[in-house]
C-alpha positions as CSV (number, residue, x, y, z in Angstrom):
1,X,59.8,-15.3,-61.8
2,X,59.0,-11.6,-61.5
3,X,61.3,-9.5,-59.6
4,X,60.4,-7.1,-57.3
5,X,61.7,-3.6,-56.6
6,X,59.8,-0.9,-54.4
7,X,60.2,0.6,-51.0
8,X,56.5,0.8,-48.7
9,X,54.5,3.4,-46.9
10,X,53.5,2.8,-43.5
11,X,51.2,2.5,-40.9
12,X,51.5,1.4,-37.1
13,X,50.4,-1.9,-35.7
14,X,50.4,-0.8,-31.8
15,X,54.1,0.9,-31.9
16,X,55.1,-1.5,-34.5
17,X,55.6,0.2,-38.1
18,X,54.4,-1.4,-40.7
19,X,54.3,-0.2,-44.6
20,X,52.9,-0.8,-47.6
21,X,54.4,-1.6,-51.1
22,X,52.9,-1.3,-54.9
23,X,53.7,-3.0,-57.5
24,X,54.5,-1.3,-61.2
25,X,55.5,-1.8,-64.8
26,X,55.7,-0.1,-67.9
27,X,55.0,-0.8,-71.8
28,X,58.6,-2.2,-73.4
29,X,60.1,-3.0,-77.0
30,X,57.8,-5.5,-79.2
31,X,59.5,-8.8,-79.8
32,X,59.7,-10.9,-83.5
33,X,57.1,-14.1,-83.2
34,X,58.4,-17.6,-82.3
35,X,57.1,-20.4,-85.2
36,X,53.6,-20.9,-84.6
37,X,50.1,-19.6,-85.9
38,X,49.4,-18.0,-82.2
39,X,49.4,-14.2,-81.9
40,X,52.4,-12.7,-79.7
41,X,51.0,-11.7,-76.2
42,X,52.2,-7.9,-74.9
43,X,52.3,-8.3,-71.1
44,X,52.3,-5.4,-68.7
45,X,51.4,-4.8,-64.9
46,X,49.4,-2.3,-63.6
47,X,50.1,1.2,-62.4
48,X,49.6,2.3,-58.8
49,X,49.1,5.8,-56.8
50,X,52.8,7.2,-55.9
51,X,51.3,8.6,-52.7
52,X,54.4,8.2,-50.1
53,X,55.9,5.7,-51.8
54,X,60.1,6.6,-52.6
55,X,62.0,4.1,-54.8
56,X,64.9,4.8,-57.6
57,X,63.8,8.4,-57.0
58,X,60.1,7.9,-58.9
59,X,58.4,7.2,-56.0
60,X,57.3,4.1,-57.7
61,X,58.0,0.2,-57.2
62,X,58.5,-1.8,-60.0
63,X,58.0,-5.6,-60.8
64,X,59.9,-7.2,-63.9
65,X,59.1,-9.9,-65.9
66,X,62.4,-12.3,-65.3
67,X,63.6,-14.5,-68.7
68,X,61.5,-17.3,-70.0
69,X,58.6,-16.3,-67.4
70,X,55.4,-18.6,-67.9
71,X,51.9,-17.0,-68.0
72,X,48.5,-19.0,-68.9
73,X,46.5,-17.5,-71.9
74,X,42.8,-18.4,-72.4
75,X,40.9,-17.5,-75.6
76,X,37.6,-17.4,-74.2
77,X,36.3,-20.4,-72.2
78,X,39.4,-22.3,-72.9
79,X,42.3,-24.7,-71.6
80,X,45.0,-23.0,-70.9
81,X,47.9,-22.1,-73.4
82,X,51.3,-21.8,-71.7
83,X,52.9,-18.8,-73.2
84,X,56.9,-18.0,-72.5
85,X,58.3,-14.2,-72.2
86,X,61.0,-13.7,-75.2
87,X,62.9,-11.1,-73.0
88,X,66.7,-11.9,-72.6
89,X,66.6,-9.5,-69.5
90,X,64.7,-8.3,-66.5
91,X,61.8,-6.4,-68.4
92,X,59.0,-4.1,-67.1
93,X,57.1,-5.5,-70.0
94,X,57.4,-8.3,-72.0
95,X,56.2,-10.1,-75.3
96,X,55.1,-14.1,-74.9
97,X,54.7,-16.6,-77.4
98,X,54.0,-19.9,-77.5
99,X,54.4,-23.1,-79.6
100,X,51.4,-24.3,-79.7
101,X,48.7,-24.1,-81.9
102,X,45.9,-22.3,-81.5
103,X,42.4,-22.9,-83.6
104,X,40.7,-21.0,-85.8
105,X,37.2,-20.3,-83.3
106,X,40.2,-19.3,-80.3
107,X,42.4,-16.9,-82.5
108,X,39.0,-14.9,-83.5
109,X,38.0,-14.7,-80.1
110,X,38.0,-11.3,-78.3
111,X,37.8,-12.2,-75.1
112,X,41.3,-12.9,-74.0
113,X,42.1,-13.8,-70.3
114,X,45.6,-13.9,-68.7
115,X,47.3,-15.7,-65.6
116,X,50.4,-15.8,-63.9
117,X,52.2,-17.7,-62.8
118,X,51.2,-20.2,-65.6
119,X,49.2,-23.1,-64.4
120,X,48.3,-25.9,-66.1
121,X,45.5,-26.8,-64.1
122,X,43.6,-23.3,-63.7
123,X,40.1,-22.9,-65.5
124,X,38.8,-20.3,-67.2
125,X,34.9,-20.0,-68.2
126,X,34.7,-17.1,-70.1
127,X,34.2,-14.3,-67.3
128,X,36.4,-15.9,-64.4
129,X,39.6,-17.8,-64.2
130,X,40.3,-20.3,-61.2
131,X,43.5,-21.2,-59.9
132,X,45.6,-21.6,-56.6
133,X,47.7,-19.6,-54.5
134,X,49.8,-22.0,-52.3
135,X,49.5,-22.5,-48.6
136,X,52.9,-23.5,-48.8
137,X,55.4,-21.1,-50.0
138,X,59.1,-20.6,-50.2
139,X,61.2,-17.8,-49.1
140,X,63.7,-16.4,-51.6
141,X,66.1,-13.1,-50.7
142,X,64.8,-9.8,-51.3
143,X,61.7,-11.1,-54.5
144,X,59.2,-14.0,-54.9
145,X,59.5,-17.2,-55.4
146,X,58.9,-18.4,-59.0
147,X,55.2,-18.8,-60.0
148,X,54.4,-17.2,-56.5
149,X,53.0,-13.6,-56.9
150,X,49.8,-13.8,-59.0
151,X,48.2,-11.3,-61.6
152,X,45.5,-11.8,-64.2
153,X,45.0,-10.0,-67.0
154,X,41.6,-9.5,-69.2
155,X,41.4,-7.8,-73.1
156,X,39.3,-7.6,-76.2
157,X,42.6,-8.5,-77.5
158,X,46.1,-9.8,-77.2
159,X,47.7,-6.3,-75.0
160,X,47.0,-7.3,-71.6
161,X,47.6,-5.7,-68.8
162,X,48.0,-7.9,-65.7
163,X,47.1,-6.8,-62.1
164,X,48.0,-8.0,-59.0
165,X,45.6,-10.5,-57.2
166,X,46.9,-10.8,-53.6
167,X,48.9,-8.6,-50.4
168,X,50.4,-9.8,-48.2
169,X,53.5,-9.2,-46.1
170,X,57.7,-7.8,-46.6
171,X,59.5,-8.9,-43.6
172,X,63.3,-9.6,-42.0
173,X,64.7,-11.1,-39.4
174,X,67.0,-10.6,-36.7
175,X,67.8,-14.4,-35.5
176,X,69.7,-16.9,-38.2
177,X,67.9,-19.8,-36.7
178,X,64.7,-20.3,-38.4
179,X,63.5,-23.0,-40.8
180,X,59.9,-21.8,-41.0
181,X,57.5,-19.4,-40.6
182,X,53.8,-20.1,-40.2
183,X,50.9,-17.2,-40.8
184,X,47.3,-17.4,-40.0
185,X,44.2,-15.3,-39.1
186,X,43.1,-15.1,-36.0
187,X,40.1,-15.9,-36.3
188,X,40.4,-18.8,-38.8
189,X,40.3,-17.1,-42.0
190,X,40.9,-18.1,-45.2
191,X,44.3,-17.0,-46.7
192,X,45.1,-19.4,-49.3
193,X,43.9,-22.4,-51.3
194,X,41.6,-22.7,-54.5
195,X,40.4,-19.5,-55.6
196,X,38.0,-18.0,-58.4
197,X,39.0,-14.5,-60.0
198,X,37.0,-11.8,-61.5
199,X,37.0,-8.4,-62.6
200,X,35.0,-6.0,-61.2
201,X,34.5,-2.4,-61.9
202,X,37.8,-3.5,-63.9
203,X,40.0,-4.5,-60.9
204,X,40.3,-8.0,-59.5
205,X,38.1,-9.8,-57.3
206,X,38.4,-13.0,-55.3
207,X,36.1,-15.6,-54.4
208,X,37.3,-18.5,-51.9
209,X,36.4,-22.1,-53.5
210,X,38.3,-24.0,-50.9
211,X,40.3,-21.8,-48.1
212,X,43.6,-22.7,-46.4
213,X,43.9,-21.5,-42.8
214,X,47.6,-21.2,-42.9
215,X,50.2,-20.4,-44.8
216,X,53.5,-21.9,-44.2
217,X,56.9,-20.4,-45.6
218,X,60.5,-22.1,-45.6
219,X,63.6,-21.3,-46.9
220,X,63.8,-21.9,-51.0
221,X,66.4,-24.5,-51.2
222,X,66.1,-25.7,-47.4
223,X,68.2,-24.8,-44.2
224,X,67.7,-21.7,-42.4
225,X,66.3,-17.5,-43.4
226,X,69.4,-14.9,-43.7
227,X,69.1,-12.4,-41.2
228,X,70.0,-9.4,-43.6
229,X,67.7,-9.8,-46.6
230,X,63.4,-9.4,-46.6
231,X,61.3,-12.1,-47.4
232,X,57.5,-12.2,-48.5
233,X,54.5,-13.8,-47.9
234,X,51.6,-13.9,-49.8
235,X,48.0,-13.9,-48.9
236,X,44.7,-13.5,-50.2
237,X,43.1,-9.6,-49.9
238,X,40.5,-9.5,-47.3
239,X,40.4,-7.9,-43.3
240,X,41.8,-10.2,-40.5
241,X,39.3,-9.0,-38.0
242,X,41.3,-10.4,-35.5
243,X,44.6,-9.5,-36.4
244,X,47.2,-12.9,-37.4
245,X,49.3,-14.6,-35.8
246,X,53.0,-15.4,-36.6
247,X,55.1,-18.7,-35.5
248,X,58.9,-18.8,-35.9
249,X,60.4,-22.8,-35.6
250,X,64.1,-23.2,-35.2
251,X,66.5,-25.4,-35.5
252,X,67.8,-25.2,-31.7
253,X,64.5,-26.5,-30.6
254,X,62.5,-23.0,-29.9
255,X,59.6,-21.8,-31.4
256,X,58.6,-18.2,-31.9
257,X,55.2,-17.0,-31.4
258,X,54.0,-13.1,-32.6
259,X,50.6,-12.5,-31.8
260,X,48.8,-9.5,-33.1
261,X,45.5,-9.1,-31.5
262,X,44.9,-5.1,-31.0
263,X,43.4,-4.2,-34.2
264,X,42.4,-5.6,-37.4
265,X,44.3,-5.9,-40.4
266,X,43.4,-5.0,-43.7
267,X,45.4,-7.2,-46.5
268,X,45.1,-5.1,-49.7
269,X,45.0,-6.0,-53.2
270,X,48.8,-5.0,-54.5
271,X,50.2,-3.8,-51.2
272,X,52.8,-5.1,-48.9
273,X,53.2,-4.3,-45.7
274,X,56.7,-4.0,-44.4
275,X,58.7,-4.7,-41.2
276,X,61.6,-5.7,-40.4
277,X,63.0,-7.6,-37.6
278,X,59.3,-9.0,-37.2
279,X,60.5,-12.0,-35.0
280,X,61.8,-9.6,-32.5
281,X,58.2,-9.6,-31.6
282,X,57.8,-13.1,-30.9
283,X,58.2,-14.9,-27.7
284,X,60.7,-17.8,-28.2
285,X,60.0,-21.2,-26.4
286,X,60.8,-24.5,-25.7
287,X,57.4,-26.4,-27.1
288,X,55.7,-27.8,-24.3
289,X,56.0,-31.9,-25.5
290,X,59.9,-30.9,-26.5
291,X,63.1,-30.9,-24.4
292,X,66.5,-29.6,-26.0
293,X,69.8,-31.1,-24.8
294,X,73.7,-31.0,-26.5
295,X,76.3,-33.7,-25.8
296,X,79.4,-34.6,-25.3
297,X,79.8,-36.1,-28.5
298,X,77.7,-34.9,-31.1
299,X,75.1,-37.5,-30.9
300,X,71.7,-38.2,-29.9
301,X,71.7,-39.4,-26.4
302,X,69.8,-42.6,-25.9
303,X,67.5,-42.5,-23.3
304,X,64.2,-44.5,-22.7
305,X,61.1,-43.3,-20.8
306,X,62.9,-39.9,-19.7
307,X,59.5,-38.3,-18.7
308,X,56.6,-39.4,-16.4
309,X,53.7,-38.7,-18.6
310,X,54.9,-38.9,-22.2
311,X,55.8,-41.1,-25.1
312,X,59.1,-40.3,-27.1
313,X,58.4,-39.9,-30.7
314,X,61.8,-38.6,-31.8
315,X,65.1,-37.8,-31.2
316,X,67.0,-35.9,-33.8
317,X,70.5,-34.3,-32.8
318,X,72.1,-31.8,-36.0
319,X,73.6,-28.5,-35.9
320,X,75.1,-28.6,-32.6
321,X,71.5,-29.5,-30.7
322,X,69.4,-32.5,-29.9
323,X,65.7,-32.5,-29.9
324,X,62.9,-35.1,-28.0
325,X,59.7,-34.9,-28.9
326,X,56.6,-36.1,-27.6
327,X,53.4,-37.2,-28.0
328,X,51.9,-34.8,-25.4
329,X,52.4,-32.1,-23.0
330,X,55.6,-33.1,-20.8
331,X,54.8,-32.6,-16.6
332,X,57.3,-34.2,-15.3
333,X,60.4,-36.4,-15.3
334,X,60.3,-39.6,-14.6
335,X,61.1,-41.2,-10.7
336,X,63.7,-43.4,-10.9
337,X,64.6,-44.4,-7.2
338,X,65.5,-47.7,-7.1
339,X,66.1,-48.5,-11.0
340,X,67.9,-47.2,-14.3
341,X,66.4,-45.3,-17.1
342,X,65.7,-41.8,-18.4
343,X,68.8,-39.2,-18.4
344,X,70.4,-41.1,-15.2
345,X,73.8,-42.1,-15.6
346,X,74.4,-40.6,-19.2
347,X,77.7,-39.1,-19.3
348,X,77.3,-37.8,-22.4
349,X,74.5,-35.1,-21.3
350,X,76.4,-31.6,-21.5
351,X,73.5,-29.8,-21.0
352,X,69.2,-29.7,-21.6
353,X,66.5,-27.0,-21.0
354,X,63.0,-28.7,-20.2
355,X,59.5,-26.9,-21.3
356,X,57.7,-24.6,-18.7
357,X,54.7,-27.2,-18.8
358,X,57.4,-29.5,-16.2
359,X,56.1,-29.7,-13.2
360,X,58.2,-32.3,-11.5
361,X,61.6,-33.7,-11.5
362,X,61.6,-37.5,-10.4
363,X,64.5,-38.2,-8.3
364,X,67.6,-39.8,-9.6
365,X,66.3,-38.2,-12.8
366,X,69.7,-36.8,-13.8
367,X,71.7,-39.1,-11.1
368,X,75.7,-39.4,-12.0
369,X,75.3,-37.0,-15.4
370,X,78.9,-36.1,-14.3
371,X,79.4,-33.9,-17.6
372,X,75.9,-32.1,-17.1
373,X,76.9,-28.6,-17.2
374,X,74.3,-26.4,-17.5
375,X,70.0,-27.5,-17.0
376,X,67.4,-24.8,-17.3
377,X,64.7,-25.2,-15.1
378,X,62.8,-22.0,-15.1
379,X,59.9,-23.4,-16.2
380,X,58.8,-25.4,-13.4
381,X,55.5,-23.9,-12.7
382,X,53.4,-23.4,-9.4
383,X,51.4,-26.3,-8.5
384,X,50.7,-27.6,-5.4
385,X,53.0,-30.5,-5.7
386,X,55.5,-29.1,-7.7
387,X,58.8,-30.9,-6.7
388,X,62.8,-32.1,-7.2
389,X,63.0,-35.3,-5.9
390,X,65.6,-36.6,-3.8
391,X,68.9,-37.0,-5.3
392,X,67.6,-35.6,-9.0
393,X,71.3,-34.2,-9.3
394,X,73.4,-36.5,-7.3
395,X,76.9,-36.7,-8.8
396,X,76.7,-34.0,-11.6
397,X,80.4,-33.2,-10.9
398,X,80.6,-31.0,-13.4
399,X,77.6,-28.9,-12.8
400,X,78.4,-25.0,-12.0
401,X,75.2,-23.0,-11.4
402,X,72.2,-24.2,-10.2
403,X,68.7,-22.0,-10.2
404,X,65.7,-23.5,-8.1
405,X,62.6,-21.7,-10.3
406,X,59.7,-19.6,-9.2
407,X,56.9,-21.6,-8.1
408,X,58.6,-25.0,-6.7
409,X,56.9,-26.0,-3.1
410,X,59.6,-28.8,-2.6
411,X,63.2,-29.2,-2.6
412,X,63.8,-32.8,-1.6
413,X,67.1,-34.3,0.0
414,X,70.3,-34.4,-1.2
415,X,68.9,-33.0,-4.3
416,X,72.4,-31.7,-5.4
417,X,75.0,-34.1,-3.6
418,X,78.7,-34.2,-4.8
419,X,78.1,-31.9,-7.2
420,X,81.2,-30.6,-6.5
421,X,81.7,-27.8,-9.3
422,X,78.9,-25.7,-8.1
423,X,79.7,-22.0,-7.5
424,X,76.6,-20.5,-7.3
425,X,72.9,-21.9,-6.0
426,X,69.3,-19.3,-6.9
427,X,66.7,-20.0,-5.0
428,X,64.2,-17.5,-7.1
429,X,60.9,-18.5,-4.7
430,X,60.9,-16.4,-1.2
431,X,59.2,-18.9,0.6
432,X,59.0,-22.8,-0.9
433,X,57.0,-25.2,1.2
434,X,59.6,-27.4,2.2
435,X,63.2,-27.8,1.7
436,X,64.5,-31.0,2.7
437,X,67.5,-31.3,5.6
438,X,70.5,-32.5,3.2
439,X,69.5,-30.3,0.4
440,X,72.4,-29.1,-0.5
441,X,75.0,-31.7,1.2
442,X,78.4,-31.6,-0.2
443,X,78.5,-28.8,-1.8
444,X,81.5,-26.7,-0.5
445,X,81.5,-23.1,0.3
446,X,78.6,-22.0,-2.5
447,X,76.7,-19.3,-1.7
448,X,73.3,-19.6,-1.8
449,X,71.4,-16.7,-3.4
450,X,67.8,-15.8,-2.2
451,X,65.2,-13.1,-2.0
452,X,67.1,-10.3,-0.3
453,X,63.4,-10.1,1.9
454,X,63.7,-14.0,2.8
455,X,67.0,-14.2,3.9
456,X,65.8,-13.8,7.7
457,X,63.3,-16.3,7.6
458,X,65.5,-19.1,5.9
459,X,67.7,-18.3,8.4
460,X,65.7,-19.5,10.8
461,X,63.1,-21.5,9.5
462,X,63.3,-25.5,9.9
463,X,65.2,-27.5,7.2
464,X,66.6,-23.8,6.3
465,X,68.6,-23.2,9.4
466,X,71.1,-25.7,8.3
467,X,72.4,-23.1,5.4
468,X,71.9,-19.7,7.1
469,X,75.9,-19.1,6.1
470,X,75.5,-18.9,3.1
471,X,72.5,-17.3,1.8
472,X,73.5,-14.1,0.1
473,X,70.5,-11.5,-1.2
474,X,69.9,-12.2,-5.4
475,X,71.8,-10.2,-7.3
């Protein structure tokens, strides 16, 4: 693995900076030959411009070639040889040698190509070298991943300089929550997959033989990305007309999603570009076929046919949060008047936040969850017969605030009976169709907070009246 050092010029993506990296090295010491009849290989990385760029005070980055590194050396049209760096520390260049034995026609030959990372598989015919860059990658603090950052080299004989192949970009995080991070084009570019590399005008060219759309980037060793530490991903050089988008999953159910669309991006050969906090950018959902829930004790809840329109596919529960998911789009919960099933009755629900696709809460849908503390239901969207059936919440004892979202046109009866914990009721909509007479029966002295512009016309509209008490302005 080569490790990288360099800080980045910049340039704006619509007030968010963004900056560029090159990558460096320099000759170093020559190293004895390993036993074998194969000539020792003298490995350096190209040079860039040191316009704007400020690291160690040279205004140059620097990439090193780690310990027992592994590059690919084809003599000519040739399999490749696996060649192994001799340096006992982080080098800027290094001497490789190999054990294996080359013949007589390969040794002569003076057209010497160069690949790293070393793949066994890539192809050289002479004037091109093919390989693969990886649509999945793995995150590791602050470099690359081994065999990750790719540079090919080409000589008349065995000093080769090695230049970088791909961009791509240098990026933090503000959240500690996310497992992975997904990058594509906008408008369905290639950014990764089989490739074919030549050298033009003596710099690197690449030829798509079959493209990836996406490229996918987890944590190197599993669990979750650091929040203090950059992270890169690599892709392809080319312009993303479009401009990419960026999707953050978690592992508390939401997913991130940072969509660049005002200009194009250009993904240069060599150059990074840098930003941190990126997911700051990104919207953060609950996934329209999910819905997030904790419990009482630590476990999944067991629940069959919770929602109206969907299959459950799974139900997973680690690191403090459950997660359904399902095979579609989720539009409401399911109506359970008159039988069991779904969330009613569990008493182990502490608390769940539904999708904004939800368009309808059956009634008796969370009937006697007497430990339900806390439901988010903001996402209930405007539809003509967008409702909360009667008795939805009947018996959620322990239930303390309760928000009615924008866009509901019913509020059936005795949709929050005995809760008796409740201190606070939002009604967010100034003017829902109906609201039904024993809405909210039973449930003490709680205020009832409403558009400071409605509080008139509750007052005295029909169903309404009944509450005109307690309705407070929302504050």
């Amino acid at each position: 693995m080569k490790k990288i050092y360099f800080n980045l010029t910049s340039f704006a993506l619509a007030g968010i900076s963004i900056a560029f990296a090159a990558c460096t090295n320099e000759p170093a010491a020559l190293i004895e030959q390993a036993e074998s009849n194969a000539p020792i290989i003298y490995a350096s990385q190209e040079l860039q411009a040191k316009s704007s760029i400020t690291v160690d005070g040279e205004g140059v980055g620097t990439i090193y070639w780690s310990p027992a590194d592994n590059i690919s050396i084809f003599y000519g049209a040739s399999t490749p040889v696996l060649y192994t760096s001799t340096n006992l520390a982080p080098e800027t260049t290094a001497a490789f040698t190999t054990s294996a034995i080359i013949g007589s026609t390969e040794l002569a030959s003076t057209n010497i190509w160069g690949l790293y990372p070393h793949n066994p598989s890539a192809v050289c015919d002479g004037s091109s070298i093919s390989t693969t860059l990886p649509s999945t990658q793995y995150g590791v603090s602050d470099t690359f991943d081994d065999d990750l950052f790719m540079t090919v080299a080409h000589s008349d004989d065995t000093n080769l300089h090695f230049y970088n192949v791909c961009g791509g970009i240098k990026f933090s995080l503000s959240r500690n929550d996310i497992t992975s991070i997904t990058f594509a084009g906008n408008n369905n570019e290639d950014i990764a997959g089989d490739i074919t590399v030549s050298f033009v005008e003596g710099l690197p060219r690449v030829s798509v033989d079959r493209g990836e759309k996406t490229i996918t980037v987890t944590p190197k060793g599993g669990g979750t990305f650091a929040s203090d530490t950059y992270y890169y991903i690599v892709v392809l050089p080319q312009t993303l007309s479009g401009g990419f988008t960026m999707t953050f999953d978690t592992n508390t159910g939401y997913v991130g999603t940072f969509n660049y669309t005002a200009s194009s991006i250009w993904i240069k050969r060599a150059i990074f570009s840098k930003k941190a906090n990126i997911d700051t950018f990104a919207e953060f959902i609950i996934p329209t076929n999910r819905i997030v829930y904790t419990s009482l004790d630590g476990n999944i809840i067991d629940v069959t046919s919770p929602t109206s329109n969907a299959t459950m596919i799974s139900n997973t529960y680690s690191n403090g949060i459950g997660i359904m998911t399902f095979d579609k789009t989720i539009t409401g919960l399911t109506n359970l008047t008159g039988r069991s099933g779904g969330f009613r009755e569990n008493t182990n629900l502490v608390s769940v936040v539904l999708p904004n696709s939800v368009e309808s809460i059956g009634a008796y849908a969370f009937f006697g969850c007497s430990n339900l503390t806390s439901i988010v239901l903001t996402g209930v969207v405007s539809n003509p017969s967008s409702s909360i059936g009667n008795c939805a919440f009947w018996r959620c004892s322990n239930l303390q605030e309760f928000t009615f979202p924008s866009g509901l046109r019913y509020i059936y009866n005795s949709v929050l009976l005995d809760c008796t914990s409740l201190n606070r009721i939002t009604i967010l909509d100034p003017t829902p169709t109906d609201l039904g007479s024993t809405a909210f029966d039973n449930t003490g002295d709680c205020p009832i907070y409403v558009p400071a512009e409605s509080i008139n016309l509750y007052k005295t509209a029909k169903n309404w009246s009944a509450y005109a008490d307690r309705y407070q302005p929302i504050s």
